[in-house]
C-alpha positions as CSV (number, residue, x, y, z in Angstrom):
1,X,-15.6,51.5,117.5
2,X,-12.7,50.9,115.2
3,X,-9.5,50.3,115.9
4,X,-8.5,53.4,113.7
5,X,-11.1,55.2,115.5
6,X,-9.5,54.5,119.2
7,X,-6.3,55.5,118.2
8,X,-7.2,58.6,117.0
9,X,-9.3,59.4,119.7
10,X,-6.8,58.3,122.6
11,X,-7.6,60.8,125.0
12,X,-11.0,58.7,125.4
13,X,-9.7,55.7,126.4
14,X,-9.7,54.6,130.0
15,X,-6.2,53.8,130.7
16,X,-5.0,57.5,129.2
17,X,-8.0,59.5,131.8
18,X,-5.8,59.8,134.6
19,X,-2.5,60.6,132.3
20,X,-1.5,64.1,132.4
21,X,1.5,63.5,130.4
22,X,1.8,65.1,126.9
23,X,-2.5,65.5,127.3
24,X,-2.3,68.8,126.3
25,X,0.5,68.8,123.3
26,X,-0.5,67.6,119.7
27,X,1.7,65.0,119.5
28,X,0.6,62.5,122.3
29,X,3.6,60.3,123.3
30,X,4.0,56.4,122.5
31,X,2.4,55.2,125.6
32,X,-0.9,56.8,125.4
33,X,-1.2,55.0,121.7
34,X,0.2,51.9,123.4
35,X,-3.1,52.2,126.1
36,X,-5.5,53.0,123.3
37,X,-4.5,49.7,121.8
38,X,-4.7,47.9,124.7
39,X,-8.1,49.4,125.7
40,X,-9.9,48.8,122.6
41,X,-9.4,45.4,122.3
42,X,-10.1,44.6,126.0
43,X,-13.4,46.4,124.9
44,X,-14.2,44.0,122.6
45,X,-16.3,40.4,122.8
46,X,-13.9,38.9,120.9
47,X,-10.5,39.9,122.3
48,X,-9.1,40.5,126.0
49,X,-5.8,42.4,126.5
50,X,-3.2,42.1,129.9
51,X,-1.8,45.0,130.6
52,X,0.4,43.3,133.1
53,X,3.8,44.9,132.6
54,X,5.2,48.4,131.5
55,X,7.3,48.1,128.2
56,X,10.9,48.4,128.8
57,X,11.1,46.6,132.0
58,X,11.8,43.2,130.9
59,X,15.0,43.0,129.4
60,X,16.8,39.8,127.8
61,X,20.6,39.8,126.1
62,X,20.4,38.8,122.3
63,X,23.0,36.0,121.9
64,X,24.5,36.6,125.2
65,X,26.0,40.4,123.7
66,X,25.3,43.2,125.3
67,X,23.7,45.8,125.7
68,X,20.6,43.9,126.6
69,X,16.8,44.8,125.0
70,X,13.4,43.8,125.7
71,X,11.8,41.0,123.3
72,X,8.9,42.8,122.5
73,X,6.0,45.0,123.9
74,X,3.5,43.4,123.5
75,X,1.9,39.5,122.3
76,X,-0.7,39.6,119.9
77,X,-2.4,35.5,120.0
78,X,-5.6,34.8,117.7
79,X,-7.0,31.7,117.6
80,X,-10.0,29.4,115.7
81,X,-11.4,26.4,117.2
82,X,-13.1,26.0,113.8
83,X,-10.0,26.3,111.6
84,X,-7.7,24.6,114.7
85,X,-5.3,27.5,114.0
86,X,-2.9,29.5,116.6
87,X,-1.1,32.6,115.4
88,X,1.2,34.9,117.8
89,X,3.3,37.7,116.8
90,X,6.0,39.7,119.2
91,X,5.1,43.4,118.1
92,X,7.4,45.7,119.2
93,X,5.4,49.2,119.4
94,X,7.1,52.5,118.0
95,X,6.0,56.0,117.6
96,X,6.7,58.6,114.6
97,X,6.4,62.4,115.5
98,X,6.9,63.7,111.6
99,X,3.9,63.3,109.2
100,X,4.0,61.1,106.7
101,X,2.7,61.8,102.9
102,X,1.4,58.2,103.2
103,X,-2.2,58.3,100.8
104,X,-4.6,55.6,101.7
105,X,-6.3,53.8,100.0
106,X,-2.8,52.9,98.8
107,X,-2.6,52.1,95.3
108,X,1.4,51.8,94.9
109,X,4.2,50.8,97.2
110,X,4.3,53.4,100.3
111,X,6.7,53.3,102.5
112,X,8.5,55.8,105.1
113,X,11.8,55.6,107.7
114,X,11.6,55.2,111.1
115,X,14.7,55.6,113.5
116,X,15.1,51.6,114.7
117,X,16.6,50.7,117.9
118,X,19.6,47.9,115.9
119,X,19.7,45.9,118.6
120,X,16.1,45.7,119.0
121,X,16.2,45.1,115.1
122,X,19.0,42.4,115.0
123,X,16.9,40.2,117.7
124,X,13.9,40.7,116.0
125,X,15.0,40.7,112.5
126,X,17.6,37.7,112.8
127,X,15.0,36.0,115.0
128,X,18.2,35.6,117.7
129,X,18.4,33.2,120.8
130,X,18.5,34.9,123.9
131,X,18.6,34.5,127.3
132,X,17.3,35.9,130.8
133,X,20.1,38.4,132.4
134,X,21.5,37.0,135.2
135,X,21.2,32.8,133.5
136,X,23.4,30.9,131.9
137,X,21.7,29.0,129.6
138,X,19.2,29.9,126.9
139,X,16.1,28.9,127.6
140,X,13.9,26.6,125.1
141,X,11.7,30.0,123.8
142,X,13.3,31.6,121.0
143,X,13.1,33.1,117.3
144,X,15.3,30.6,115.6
145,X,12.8,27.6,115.1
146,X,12.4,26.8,111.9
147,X,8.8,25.8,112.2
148,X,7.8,29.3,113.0
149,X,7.7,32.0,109.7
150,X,9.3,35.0,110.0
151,X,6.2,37.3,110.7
152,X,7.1,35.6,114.5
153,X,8.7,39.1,114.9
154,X,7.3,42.3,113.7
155,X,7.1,46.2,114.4
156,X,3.7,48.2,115.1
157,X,4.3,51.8,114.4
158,X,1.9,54.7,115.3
159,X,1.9,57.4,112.5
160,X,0.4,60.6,111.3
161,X,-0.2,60.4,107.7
162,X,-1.0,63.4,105.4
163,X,-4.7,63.8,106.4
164,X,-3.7,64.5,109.8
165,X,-5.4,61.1,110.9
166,X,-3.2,58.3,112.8
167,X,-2.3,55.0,111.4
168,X,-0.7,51.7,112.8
169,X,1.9,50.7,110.3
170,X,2.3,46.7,110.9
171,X,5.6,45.0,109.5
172,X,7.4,41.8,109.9
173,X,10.9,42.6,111.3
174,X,12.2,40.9,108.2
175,X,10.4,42.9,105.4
176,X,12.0,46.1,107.3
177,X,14.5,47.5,104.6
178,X,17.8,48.7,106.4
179,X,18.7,52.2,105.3
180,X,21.8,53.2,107.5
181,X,22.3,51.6,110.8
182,X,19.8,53.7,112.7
183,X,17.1,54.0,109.9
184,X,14.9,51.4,108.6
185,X,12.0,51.8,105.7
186,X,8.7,50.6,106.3
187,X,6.7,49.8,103.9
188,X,3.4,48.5,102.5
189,X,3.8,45.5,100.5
190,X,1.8,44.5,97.6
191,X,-0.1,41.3,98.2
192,X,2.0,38.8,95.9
193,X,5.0,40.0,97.2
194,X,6.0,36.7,99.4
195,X,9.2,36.1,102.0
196,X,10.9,33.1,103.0
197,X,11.7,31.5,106.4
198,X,15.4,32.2,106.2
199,X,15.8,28.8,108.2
200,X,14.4,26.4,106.2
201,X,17.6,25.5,104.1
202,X,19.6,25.4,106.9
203,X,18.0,23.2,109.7
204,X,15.4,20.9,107.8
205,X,15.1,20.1,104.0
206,X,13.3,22.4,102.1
207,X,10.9,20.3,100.4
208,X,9.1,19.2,103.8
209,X,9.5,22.4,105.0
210,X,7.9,23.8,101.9
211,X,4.9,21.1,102.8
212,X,4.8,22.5,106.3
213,X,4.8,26.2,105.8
214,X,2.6,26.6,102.8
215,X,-0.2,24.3,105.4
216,X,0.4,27.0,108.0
217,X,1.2,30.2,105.5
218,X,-2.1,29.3,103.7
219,X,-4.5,27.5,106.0
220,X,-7.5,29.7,105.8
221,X,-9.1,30.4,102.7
222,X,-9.3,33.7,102.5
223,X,-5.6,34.0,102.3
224,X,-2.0,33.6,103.8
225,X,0.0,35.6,106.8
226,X,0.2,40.0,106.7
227,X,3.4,41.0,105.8
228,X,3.0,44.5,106.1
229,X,0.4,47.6,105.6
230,X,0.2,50.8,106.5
231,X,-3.5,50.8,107.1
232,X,-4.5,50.2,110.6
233,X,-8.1,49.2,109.2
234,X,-6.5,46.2,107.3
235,X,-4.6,45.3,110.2
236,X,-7.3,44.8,112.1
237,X,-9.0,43.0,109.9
238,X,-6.7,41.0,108.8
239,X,-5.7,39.6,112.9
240,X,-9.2,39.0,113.2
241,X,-9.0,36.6,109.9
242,X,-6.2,34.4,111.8
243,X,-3.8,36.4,109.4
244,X,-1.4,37.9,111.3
245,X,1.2,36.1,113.3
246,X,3.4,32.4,112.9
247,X,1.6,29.5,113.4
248,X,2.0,28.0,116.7
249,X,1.5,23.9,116.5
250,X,1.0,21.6,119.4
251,X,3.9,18.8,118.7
252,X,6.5,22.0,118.9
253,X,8.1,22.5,122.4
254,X,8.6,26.0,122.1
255,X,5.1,26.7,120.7
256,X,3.3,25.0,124.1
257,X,5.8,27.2,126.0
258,X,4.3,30.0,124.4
259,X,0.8,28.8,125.3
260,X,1.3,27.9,128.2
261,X,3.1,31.8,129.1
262,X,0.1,33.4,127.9
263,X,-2.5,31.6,129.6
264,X,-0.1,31.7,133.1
265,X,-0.4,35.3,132.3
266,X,-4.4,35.4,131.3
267,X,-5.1,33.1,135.2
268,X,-2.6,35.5,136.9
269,X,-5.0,38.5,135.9
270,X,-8.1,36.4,135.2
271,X,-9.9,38.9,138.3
272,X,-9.5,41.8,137.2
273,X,-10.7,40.6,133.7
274,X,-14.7,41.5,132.6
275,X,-16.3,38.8,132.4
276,X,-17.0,38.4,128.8
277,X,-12.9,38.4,128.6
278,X,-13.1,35.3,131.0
279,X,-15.0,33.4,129.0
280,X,-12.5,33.9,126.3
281,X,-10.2,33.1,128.8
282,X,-12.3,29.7,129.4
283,X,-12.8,29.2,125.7
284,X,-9.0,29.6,125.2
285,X,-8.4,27.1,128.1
286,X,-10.2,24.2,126.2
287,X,-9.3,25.2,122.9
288,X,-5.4,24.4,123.5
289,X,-6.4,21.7,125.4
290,X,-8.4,20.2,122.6
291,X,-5.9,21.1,120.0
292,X,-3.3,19.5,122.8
293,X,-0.7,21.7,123.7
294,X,1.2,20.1,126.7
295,X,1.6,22.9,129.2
296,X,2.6,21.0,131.7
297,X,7.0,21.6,131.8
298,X,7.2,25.2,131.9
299,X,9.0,27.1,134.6
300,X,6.4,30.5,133.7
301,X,8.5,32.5,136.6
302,X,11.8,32.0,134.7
303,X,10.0,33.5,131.5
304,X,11.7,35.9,129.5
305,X,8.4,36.6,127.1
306,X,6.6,39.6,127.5
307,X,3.6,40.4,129.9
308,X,1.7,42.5,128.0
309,X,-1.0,39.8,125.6
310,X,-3.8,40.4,123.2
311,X,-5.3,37.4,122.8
312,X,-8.2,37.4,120.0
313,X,-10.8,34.8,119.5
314,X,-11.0,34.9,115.3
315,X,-14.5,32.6,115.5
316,X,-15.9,35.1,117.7
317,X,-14.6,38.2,116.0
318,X,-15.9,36.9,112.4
319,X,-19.7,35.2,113.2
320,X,-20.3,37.0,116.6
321,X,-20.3,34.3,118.7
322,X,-17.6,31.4,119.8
């Protein structure tokens, strides 16, 4: 089963069986796409997903102003032992109720609005510091890190396009094209249509940064980092190639803390896990331990990062086997 194919067939998936909510409307509501997601790639050999946390629950204040938002919904982590690559994304998941005229395969720039929470937006898009209500410090995780591109932050939204079929529309927060201040476009960009880390000439000098980023933009060979699509098929596809997400490296502080937060999470629910997902859970373990990410400093209970993973193993995904 596809990705595509779980989505549009939500009402199969085991965390929706028990929902009664919206089950018998058309229009199912942005949870139930959220499960689907979740489901199918905790399905899968080659991915596990925690479902640890509702969204909405864990809420942080962008640059100390309020009123305060969640990071994201949901961390999507893919790795390859045999390319020694890390990628993570923060997806935060929408849902659109109107049907698109979005034509796949596309062939020309598509594109459609979506209503955008802006101070969901301005973290995401900005790639902001924040901070855990209640503290009085930032902690060390956040956005603005020059080492990481901007596809750190994106959107995932769940559409209807005009054959009545449902897509996920993936976008970096950055490629999202304002329209008012409650609208934002998005968009399927054509491949040589490139973005820069908006960083770079402000924290380190661009010429080793340019060094640095086209190594981790480009590191596979069968291309560089998703922008955006409107084609859930090529997302998936494309976070299975190790294409989707920043690159997380080992010598970075805030990249182990971001290890080190997903696998707290992975060992918290590591029972409740099949037991093909713990051995990705294993293989994960001495994979960042062989790359060596140091997880030994983080506080994980003062964490502001989100609960809910996806953590993909691209080797396994790609050959079948680790």
């Amino acid at each position: 089963m596809a990705l595509k194919n779980a989505i549009k067939h939500w009402r199969r998936m085991p965390s929706n069986a028990n929902r009664q909510t919206h089950i018998r409307n058309i229009l199912p509501d942005e949870e139930s796409f959220f499960n689907a997601m979740m489901d199918y790639f905790n399905l899968q050999q080659f991915a596990v997903s925690i479902y640890a946390q509702k969204t909405h629950q864990k809420y942080v204040l962008p640059g100390y102003v309020r009123p305060s938002c969640e990071i994201s919904d949901v961390l999507f982590m893919v790795y390859s032992r045999q390319h020694h690559i890390t990628r993570m994304t923060h997806m935060e998941v929408k849902k659109k109720d109107v049907k698109e005229v979005v034509g796949l395969p596309l062939n020309r720039v598509s594109s459609f609005e979506h209503p955008l929470s802006m101070r969901q937006y301005q973290l995401l898009n900005r790639r902001l510091p924040f901070t855990n209500i209640g503290k009085s410090n930032f902690p060390v995780h956040t956005f603005d890190n020059p080492i990481f591109s901007d596809s750190i932050a994106s959107y995932g939204v769940f559409y209807i396009d005009s054959m009545n079929d449902w897509n996920l529309a993936y976008q970096v927060a950055t490629a999202i094209k304002p329209i008012s201040n409650r609208r934002g476009e998005f968009q399927y960009v054509k491949d040589n249509w490139k973005y820069w880390n908006k960083f770079s000439n402000v924290f380190i000098p661009p010429q080793s940064w340019q060094q640095m980023y086209s190594q981790g933009d480009n590191c596979l060979p069968l291309g560089g980092e998703l922008v955006s699509t409107l084609d859930t098929d090529v997302f998936e596809q494309e976070v299975c190639q190790c294409h989707v997400g920043s690159r997380l490296f080992p010598e970075d502080k805030v990249s182990n803390e971001i290890i080190a937060h997903t696998y707290s999470v992975l060992t918290a629910n590591y029972e409740n896990i099949p037991n093909e997902g713990q051995d990705i859970v294993d293989n994960f373990r001495n994979y960042i331990i062989e790359e060596g990410f140091d997880m030994q400093e983080v506080r994980i209970e003062d964490n502001s990062l989100p609960r809910n993973i996806v953590l993909i193993n691209a080797d396994m995904a790609n050959r079948g086997e680790e």
